[in-house]
C-alpha positions in Angstrom: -20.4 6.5 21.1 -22.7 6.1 17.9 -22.3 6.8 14.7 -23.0 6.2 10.6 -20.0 4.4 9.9 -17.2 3.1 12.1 -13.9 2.4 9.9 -11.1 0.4 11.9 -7.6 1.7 10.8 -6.4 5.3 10.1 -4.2 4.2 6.7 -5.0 5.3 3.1 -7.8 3.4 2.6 -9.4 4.5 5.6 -8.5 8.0 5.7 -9.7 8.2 2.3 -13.2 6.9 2.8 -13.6 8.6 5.8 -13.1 11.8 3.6 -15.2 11.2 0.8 -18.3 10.0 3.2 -17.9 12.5 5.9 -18.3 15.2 2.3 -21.4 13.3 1.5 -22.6 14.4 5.0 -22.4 11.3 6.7 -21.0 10.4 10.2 -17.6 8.3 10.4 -15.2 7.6 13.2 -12.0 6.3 12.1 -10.6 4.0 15.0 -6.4 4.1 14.8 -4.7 1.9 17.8 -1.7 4.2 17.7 -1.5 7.4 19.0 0.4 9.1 15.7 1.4 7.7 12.0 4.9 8.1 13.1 5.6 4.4 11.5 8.6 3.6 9.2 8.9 1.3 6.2 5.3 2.0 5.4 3.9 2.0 1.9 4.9 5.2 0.4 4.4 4.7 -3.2 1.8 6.9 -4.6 0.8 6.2 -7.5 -0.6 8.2 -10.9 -4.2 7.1 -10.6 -4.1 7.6 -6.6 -2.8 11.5 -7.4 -6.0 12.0 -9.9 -7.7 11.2 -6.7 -6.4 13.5 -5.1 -6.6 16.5 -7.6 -10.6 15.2 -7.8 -10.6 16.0 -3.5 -8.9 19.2 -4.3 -6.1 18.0 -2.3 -3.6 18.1 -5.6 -1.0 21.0 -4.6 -1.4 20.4 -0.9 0.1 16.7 -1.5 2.8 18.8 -4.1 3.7 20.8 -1.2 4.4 17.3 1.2 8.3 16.5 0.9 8.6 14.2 -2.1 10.8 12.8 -4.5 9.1 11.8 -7.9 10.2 8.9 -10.3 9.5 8.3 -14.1 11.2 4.7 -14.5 12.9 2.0 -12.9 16.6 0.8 -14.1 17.8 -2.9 -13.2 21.3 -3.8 -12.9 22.5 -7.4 -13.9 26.1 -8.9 -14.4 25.5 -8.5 -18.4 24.6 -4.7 -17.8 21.8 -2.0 -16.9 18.5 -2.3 -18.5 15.5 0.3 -18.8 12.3 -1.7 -17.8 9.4 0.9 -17.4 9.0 4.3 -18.3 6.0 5.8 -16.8 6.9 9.6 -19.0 4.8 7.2 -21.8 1.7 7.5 -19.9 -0.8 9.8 -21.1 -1.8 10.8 -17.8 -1.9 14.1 -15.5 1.1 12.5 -13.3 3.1 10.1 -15.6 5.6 9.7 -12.7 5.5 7.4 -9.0 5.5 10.0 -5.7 7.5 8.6 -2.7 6.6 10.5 0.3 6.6 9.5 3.9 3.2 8.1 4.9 2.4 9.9 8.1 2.6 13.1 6.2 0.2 11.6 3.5 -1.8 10.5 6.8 -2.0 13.3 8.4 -2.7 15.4 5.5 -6.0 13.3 5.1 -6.9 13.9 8.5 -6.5 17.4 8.8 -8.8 17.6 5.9 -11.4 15.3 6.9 -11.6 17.0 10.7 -12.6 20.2 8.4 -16.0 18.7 8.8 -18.1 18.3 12.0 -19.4 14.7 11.0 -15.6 13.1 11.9 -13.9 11.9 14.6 -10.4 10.3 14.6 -10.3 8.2 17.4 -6.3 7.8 18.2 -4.9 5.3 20.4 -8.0 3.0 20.3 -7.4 -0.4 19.3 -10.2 -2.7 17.7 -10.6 -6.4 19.7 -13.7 -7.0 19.1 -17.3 -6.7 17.2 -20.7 -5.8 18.9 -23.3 -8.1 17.2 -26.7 -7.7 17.0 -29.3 -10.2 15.3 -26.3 -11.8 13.4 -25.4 -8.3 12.3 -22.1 -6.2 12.7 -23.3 -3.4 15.0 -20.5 -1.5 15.7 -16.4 -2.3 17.9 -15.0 -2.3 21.1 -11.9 -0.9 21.4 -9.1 -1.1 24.1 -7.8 2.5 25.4 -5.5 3.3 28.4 -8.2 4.4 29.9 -10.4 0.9 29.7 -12.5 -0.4 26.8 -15.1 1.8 24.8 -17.9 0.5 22.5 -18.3 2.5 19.2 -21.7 1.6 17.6 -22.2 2.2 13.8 -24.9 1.1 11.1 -22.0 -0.1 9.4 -18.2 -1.5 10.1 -15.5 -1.1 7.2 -12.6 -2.8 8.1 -9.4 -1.2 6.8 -7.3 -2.3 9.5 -4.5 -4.3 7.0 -3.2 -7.7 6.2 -3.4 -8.6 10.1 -7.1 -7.4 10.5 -8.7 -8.2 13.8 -11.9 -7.4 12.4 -11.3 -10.4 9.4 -10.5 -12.8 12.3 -13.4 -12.2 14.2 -15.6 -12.4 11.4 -13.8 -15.7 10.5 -14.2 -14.7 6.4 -11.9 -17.3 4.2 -9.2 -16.4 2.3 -7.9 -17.9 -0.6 -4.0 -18.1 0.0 -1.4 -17.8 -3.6 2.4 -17.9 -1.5 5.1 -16.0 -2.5 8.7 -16.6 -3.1 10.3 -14.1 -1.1 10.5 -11.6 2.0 11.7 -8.3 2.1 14.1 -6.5 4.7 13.5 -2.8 4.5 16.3 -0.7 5.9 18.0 3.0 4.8 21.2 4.1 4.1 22.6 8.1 3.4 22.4 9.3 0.2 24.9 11.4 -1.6 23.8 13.3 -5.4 26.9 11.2 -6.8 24.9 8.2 -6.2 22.6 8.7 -9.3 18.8 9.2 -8.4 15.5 7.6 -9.1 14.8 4.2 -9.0 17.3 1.0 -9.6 17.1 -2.7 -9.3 20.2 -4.3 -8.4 20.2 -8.5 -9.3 22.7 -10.8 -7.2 23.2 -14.6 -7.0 20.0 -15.2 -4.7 18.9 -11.9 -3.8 17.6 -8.8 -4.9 17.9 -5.2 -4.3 15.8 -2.3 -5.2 16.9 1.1 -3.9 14.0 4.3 -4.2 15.6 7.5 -3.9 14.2 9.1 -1.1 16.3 12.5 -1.4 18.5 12.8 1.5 18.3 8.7 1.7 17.9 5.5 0.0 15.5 3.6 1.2 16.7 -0.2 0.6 14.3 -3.3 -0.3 16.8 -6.2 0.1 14.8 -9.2 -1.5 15.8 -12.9 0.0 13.9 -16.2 -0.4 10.9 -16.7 1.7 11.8 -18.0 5.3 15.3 -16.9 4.6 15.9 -14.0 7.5 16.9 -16.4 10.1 20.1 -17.4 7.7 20.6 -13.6 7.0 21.5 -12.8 10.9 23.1 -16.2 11.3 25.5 -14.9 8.2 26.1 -11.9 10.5 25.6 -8.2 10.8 28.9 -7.5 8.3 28.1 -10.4 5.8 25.1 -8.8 5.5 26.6 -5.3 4.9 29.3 -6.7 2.8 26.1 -7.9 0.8 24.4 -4.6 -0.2 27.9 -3.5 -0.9 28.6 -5.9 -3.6 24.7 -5.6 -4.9 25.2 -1.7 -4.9 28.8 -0.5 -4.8 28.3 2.9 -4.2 27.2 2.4 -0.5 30.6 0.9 0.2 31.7 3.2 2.5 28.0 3.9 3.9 26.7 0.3 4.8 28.1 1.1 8.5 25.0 2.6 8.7 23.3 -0.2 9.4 24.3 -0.8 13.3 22.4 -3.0 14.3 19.5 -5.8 13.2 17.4 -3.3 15.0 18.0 -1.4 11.6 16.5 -3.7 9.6 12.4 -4.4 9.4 11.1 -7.2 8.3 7.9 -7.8 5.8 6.9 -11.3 5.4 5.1 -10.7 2.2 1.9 -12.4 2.1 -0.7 -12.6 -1.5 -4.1 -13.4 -0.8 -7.7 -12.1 -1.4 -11.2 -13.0 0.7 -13.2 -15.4 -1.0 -16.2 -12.3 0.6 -15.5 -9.1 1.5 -18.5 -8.7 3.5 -21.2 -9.8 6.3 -24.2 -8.3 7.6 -23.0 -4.3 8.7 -19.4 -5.0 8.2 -17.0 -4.3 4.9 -13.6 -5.2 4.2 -10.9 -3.2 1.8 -7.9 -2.3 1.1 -5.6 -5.0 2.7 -7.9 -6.3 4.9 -9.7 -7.9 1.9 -6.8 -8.2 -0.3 -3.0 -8.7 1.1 -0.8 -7.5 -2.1 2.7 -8.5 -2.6 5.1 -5.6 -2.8 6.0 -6.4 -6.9 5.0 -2.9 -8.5 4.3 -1.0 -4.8 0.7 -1.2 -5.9 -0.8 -2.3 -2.3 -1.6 1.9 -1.2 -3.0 2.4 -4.5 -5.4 -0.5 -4.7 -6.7 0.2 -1.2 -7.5 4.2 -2.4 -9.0 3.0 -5.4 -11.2 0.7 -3.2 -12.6 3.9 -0.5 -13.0 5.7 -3.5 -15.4 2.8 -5.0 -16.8 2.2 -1.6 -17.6 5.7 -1.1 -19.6 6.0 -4.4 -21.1 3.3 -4.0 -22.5 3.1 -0.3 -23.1 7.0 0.6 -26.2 6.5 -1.6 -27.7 3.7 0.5 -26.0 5.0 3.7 -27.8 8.6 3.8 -31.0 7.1 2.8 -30.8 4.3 5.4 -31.0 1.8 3.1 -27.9 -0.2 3.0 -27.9 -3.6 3.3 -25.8 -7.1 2.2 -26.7 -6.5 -1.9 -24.7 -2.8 -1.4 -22.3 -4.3 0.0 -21.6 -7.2 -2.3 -21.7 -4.6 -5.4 -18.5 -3.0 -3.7 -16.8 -6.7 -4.1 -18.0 -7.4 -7.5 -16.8 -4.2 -8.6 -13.4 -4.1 -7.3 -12.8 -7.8 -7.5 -11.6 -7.4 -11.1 -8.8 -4.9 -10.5 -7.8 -7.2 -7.2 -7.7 -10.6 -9.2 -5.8 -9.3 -12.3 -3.7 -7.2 -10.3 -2.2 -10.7 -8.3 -2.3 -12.5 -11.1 0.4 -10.2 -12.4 2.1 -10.2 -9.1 2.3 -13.9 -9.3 4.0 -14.3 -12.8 6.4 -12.2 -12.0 7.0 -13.9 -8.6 7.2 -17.0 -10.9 8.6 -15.9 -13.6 10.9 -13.8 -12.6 11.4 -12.9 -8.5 11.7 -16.6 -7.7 14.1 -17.5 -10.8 16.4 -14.6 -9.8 16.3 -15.6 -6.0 17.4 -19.6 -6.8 20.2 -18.3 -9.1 23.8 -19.9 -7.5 25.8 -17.6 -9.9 26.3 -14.3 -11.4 22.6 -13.3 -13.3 22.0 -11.6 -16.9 19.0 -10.0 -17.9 16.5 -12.5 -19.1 15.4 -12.5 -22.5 12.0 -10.5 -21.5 13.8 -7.7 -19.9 16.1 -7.5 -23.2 13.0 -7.1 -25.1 11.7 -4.0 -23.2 14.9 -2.0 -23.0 15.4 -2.6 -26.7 12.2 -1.8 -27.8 10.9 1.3 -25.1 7.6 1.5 -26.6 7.0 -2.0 -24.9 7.8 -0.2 -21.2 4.3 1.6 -21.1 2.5 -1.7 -20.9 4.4 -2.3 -17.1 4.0 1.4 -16.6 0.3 1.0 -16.8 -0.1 -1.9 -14.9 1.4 -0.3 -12.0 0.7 3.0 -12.1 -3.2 3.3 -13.6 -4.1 -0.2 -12.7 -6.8 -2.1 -14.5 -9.9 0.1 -13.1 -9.0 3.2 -12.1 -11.8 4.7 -10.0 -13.6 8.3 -10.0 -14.5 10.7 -7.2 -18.3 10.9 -7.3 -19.6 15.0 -7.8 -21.0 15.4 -4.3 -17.5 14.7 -2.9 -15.2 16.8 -5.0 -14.2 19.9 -4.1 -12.4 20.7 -0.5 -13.9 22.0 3.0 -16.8 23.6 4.1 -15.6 27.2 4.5 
């Protein structure tokens, strides 16, 4: 098979691009080595800049019409009381709140809209293992199937294909590696409308606990020191519920839930960034360039903003077949700002705050920063903007607005 462009990994960023180039006319296969989006735990935070995006596509009340619940702050809870630390209602913005909605409808959504249009093809069940090279150049992938290997050849490769990317490893690019002082355990429990609703923080001696309203559920982010799982299981299955009781009392009679480990995934939270996002024919975003940490839920929105910049960028170059190395670097130096100031956030609060919280032996209050913002609420735009616009919001270019050919 041949094509314009052949993007590895059906996620947000690469169901995004695929959109916005395929509207510019251009030819894209999206390569996805799993047969559906049918994947828990995924990032689900959408975020206000990412939903401008999608009013731009036209895709506004179609995403309003996905099952959602919508948040406008986040609450933490500390042995010295509850605190307000962002309010996102401050933002002068066309959605001041965070969307949580299941990925694979998000997914899917995307893909029903860019199969609309004759120049896509959603390859499902094909995974990426390795790179045809031509001359030094990135020429195109092969990709395993059940029914043997297949070689998809493309003037250009945009790897999209998340922290784990094959296409990174084969390319051998460098990261530059920042640690972080925590992993995540991501499990759900039943929710009842007694249970409050939106967004809460819950602080204990050496862990964390953020539970996201997810309507009929809470979807739980238990937050332990890095390394730390193994000591979690050895503790045993009711320590651990008798955990998330004490961290969030309400579930006390619902943390049976969890049955089994089995219940509980596992994100071993990684923060780094390529030194180069790019070789001859190939591209990477979103993750695969960038691995966030989940502090703010920002990874989903960085990697749209990203396609969005990439498409503007590239369909230019692509439809007059004249992209080469320089295009591509312009995509890096013009998201590398965003990316850089974005972890540099993630990494004081890991500092300043995640990794404090975690060490703690004994009962936690607020720290003095976290007084300050729920005494003085004007402050709680500044965290709301951070996370939710981001530091360069990106724009749909004209020839991609609008919806399908009808």
């Amino acid at each position: 098979m041949q094509t314009e462009v052949c993007i590895v990994g059906g996620g947000p960023a690469g169901l995004v691009l695929a959109l916005l180039l395929v509207r510019h006319g251009i030819g894209v296969a999206v390569l996805e080595k799993h047969e559906d989006f049918l994947r828990d735990f995924r990032g689900d935070t959408v975020h206000p800049s990412t939903l401008d995006v999608m009013d731009e596509l036209g895709l506004g009340d179609r995403i309003r019409e996905l099952p959602h619940r919508q948040v406008d702050g986040l609450r933490v809870a500390f042995a010295d009381g509850t605190y307000q630390m962002v309010d996102f209602t401050r933002l002068e913005v066309a959605h001041p709140y965070l969307m949580f909605l299941p990925q694979w409808d998000f997914l899917e959504m995307l893909a029903r809209e860019a199969e609309a249009h004759p120049s896509f093809t959603l390859l499902r069940s094909h995974e990426v293992v390795d790179l045809v090279r031509e001359e030094g150049a990135v020429q195109g992938v092969v990709a395993r199937t059940a029914e043997g290997t297949v070689e998809v050849g493309a003037r250009l490769t945009v790897a999209a294909d998340g922290r784990d990317s094959i296409v990174r490893g084969k390319l051998g690019l460098r990261r530059r590696e920042f640690g972080a002082p925590m992993d995540v355990l991501w499990f759900r429990v039943s929710r009842r409308p007694a249970d409050g609703e939106g967004l809460d923080m819950h602080v204990g001696p050496g862990r964390l606990l953020l539970a996201i309203d997810r309507g009929e559920y809470w979807q739980i982010a238990y937050v332990i020191p890095k390394g730390g799982y193994e000591r979690v299981v050895a503790a045993g299955l009711d320590g651990f519920r008798e955990s998330v009781a004490r961290l969030f009392p309400v579930l006390v009679d619902r943390v049976g839930e969890i049955g089994e480990w089995e219940d509980v995934k596992v994100l071993t939270v990684q923060l780094d960034r390529l030194r180069r996002w790019h070789a001859p024919g190939a591209l990477l975003i979103g993750d695969a360039a960038h691995a966030m940490s989940p502090v703010g839920g920002v990874g989903v929105n960085l990697a749209v903003q990203d396609a969005v910049a990439t498409a503007r960028l590239l369909a230019d170059p692509l439809r007059a077949r004249q992209l080469d190395e320089d295009a591509l670097a312009r995509v890096q130096a013009r998201r590398a700002f965003p990316t850089a100031g974005t972890q540099l956030m993630q990494r004081f609060v890991q500092r300043a705050l995640v990794g404090r919280l975690l060490a703690a032996d004994g009962p936690v209050t607020a720290p003095l920063a976290v007084k300050l913002l729920a005494k003085v609420p004007a402050l709680q735009e500044l965290p709301a903007r951070l996370v939710g616009v981001g530091l360069r919001p990106e724009r749909v270019g004209p020839t991609a607005l609008g919806s399908a050919p009808g």
